[in-house]
N, C-alpha and C positions, 0 to 999 in steps of 0.2 A: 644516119641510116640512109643508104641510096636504094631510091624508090624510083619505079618504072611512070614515066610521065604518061603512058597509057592508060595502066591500069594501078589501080592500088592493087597493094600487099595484101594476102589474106591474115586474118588475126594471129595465126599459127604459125607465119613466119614472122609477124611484128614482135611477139612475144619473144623470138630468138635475138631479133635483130634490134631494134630499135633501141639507141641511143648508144651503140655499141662500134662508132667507129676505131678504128686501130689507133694507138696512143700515138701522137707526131712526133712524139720526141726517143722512141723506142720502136717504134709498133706493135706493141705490147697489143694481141688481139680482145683483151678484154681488160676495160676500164680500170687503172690503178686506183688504189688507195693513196689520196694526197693527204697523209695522217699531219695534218697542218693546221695550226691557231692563224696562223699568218701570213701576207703572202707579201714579200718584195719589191718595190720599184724601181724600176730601171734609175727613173731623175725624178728632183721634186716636182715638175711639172707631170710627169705620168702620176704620181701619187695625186695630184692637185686633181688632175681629170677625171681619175675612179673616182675622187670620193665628190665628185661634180656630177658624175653620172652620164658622163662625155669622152667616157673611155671602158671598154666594159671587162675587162680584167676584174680579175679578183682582190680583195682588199683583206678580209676575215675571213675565218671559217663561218660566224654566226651569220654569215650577209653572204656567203655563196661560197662552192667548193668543187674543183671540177667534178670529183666523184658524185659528189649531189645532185652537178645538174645535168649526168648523164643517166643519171634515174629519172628527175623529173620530165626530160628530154623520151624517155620510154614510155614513160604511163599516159604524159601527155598525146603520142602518139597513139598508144591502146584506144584511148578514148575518145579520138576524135578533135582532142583541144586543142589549142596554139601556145600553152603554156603551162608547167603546176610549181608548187610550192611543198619540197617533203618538209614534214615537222616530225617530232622525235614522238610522239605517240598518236593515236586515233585522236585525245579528247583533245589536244594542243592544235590539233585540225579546227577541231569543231570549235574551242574555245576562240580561236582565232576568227573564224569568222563572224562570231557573237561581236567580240571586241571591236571589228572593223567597220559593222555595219549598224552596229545598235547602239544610239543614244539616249538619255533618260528624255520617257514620255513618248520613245517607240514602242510598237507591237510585232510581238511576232508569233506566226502560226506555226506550230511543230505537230507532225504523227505523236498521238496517244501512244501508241505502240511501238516503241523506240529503244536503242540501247541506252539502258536506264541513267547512266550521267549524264547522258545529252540532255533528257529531261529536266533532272535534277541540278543542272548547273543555273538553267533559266527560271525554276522555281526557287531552288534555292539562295541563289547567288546574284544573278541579274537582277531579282525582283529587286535587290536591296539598292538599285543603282537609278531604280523608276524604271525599269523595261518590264511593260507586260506581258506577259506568256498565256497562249491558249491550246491547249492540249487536246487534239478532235481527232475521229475518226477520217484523215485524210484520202480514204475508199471512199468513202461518200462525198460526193462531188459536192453535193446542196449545200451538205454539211458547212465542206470548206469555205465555197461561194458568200456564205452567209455569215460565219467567223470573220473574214479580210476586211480589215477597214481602210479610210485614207490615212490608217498611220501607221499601218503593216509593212515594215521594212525588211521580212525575211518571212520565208516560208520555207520549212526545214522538213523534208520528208523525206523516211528511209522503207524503201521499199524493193523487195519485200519485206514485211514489218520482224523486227524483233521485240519477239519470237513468236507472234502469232501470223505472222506468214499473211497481213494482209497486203493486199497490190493497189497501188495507190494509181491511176491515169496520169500519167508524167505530160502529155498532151495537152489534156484540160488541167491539168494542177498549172502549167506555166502559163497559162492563159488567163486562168484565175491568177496568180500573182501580178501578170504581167498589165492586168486593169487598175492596179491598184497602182501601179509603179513598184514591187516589191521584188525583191531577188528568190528566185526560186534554187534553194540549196538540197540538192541529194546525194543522199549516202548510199552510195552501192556497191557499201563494202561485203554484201550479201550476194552480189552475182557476179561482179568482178565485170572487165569490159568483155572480159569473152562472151559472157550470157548478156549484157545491157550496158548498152550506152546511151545514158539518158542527154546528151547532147542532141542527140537527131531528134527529141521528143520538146526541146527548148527550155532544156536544164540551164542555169548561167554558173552555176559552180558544183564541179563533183566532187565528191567526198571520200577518201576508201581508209579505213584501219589498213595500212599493208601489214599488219602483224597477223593477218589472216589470208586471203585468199592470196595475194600479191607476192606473199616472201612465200607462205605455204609449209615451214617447216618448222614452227611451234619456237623459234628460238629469236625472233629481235619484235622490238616492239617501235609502232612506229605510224604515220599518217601521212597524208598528201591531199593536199588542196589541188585543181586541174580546171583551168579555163580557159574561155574563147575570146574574152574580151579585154585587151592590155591595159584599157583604166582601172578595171575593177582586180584586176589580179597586181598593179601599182599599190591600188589603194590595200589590198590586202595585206601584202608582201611589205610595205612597211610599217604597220603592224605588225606583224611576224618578227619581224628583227627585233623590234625594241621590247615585245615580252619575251625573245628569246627561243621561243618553242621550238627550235633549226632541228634536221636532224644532223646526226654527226657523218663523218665520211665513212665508219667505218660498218655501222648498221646499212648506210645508202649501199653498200658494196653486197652485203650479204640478201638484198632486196632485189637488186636488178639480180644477183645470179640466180633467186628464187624466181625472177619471170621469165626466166628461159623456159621455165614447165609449164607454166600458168596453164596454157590451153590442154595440156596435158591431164594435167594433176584436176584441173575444175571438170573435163567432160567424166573422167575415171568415176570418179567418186561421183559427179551426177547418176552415173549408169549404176552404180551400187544403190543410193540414195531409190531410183523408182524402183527394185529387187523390194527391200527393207518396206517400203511406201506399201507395195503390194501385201507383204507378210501382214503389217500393222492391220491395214485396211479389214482384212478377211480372219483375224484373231478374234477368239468369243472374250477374252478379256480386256481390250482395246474400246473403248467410248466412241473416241473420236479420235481421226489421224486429220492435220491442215498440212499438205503439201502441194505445189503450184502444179504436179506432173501427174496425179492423180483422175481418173475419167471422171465427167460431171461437176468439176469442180464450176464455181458462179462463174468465176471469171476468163473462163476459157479462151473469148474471143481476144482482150485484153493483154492475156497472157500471151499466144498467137502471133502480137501485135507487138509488142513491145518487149517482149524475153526472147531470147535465142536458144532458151532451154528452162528447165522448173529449177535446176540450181541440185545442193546437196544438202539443205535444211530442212527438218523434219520436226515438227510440234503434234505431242500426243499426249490423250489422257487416257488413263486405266479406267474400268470402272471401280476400282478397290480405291482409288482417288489417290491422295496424297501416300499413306500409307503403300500402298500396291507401288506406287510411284517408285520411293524408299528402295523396296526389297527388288525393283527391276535393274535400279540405280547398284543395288550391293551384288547383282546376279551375275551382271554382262561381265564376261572375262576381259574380250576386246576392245570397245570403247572406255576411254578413262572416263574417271569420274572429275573433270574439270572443265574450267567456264574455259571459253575463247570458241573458235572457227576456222575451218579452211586450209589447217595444215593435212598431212596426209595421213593423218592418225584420225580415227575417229574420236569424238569427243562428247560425253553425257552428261547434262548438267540440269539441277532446278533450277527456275529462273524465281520464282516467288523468294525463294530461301537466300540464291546467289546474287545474278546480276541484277538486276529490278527489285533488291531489298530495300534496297532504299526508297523506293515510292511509297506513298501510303497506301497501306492493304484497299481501301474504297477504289481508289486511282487506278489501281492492280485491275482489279475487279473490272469497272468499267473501261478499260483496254482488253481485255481479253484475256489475261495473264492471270489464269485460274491457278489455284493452292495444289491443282492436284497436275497442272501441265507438265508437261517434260519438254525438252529438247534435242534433239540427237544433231550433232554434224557430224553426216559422215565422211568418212577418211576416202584411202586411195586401197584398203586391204581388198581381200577377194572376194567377189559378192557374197558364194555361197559360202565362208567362215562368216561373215557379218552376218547373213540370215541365221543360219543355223543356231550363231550365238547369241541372238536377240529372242530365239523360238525356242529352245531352252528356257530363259531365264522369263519370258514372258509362259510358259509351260507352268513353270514352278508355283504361278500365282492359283492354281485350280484346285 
């Protein structure tokens, strides 16, 4: 992408452009599909040199693809980074980085309040390898401070939390790591770089599901790793190869054409999301609504500080609870009744039932992830069909 050495790009034209030079061998104006396992060498010394890492041509698909890494070449640029790594799903993201930086007899600190496999891969599955896991209210700073030991080799926070919508200080969380010697890892597959880029905040690796706000259109599923520092994204990146988790060329193609809207598709559905926020808030059968865009919310300043906007996630509880939950869940015509985020469809799901079933109901509980919450991500439709059709069906419960 050519960038004015004055001034940077504003996000709304990085999202168009980045990583989208004209193809050299055609000028094909947007990135080919190099639907390829394999790539040719001129003589056996050019093959000798790629796979020496002293010629940077491609070798494999599973070890780099240009399609691939004119995405990563995108997001990277969204974000702030100097490099990323796409993998074929969100957890192959997150598992990757587990695998590269954790050894048996590390510690690592993760949000309580998380998308529930990230959890459950380190309780479940790392524990069996000697890596311990401590599950904390990452908003509370003391909290953290006091979890990190000198054997804390990761500090895993996604903020805003899934699905209770806590805001974790990316400022002092990297500070906290960064006393300890630990890598501060966040997933902000919840704001996307339009609303947060926790690089400026002394993130050392970001995280995003592009199967959600990144590609935006409910159809490829997918992840990306995104960093500043070329050892730690080495040391990542060859891990990545040898479990494999690459993404292919032909999803990487269907993601960057989804970020041509990104700044688009994320403000729309923001600007629906505070309508909706507003209806919840002021409904007699609504408990409680957790949204970042909300007036009087705690974290205001925080928010101010470090978001570019409250995003398009919305966590509510009935007071009819689980049950009231249920018949809102069978009401809404508009929003589907399924798990995921960030395409341009609205989307309603339980998290206690759905995504977070697998933690233990206690765990549930002391995260915030009540029996009776909901979730709403709202889509790109038209504010006033989404109110009206939430006002209805939240009507119905009287």
């Amino acid at each position: 992408m050519k960038t004015s050495s004055e001034k940077a790009l504003n996000i709304d034209t990085q999202c168009i452009h980045a990583g989208s030079e004209p193809d050299p061998a055609f000028g094909a104006a947007v990135p080919p599909i190099f639907q390829t396992s394999t790539f040719v060498f001129k003589t056996p010394e050019e093959g000798a040199a790629r796979f020496a890492g002293e010629d940077p041509g491609y070798i494999y698909t599973r070890m780099g693809n240009p399609t691939t890494s004119a995405l990563e070449e995108a997001v990277a640029t969204l974000e702030g980074g100097t490099s990323a790594l796409a993998t074929s799903s969100g957890m192959a993201a997150v598992s990757t980085v587990f695998f590269a930086l954790l050894s048996a007899g590390d510690h690592v600190v993760c949000s309580q309040s998380v998308y529930g496999p990230s959890r459950v891969i380190l309780e479940r599955d790392f524990s069996r390898f000697g890596v311990e896991a401590s599950m904390v209210d990452t908003s509370d700073l003391e909290v953290l401070r006091a979890t990190v030991t000198d054997r804390t080799r990761v500090v895993f926070v996604e903020t805003p939390a899934n699905p209770t919508l806590a805001i974790t200080d990316l400022a002092e969380a990297a500070d906290i790591a960064r006393s300890v010697g630990a890598v501060l890892v966040v997933d902000n597959t919840f704001m996307s770089p339009v609303l947060q880029q926790p690089f400026r905040f002394g993130a050392d690796i970001v995280l995003h599901s592009v199967t959600k706000f990144l590609n935006g259109h409910t159809d490829v599923v997918g992840g990306v790793l995104v960093f500043q520092d070329d050892e730690l994204m080495a040391k990542v990146r060859g891990v990545l190869h040898y479990l494999g988790g690459t993404m292919d060329p032909h999803q990487a193609f269907l993601v960057h054409r989804g970020i041509k809207t990104l700044a688009m598709r994320v403000r729309t559905a923001q600007d629906n999301a505070r309508a909706i926020a507003d209806l919840l808030s002021g409904h007699s059968e609504v408990d409680w609504v957790r949204y970042p865009g909300l007036p009087g919310h705690p974290q205001a300043d925080l928010i101010s500080r470090q978001m570019e906007g409250p995003g398009s996630l919305i966590s509510f509880q009935l007071r009819g609870g689980f049950d009231a939950g249920k018949q809102v869940l069978s009401a809404v015509r508009l929003p589907a009744l399924a798990v995921s985020l960030g395409g341009v469809e609205s989307l309603i799901q339980h998290p206690a039932s759905m995504t977070h079933a697998a933690m233990k109901p206690q765990d549930r509980e002391e995260a915030g992830i009540t029996d009776g919450l909901v979730r709403l991500a709202v889509g790109c439709e038209d504010a006033e069909d989404l109110v009206s059709d939430l006002k209805q069906a939240l009507d119905g419960l009287s």
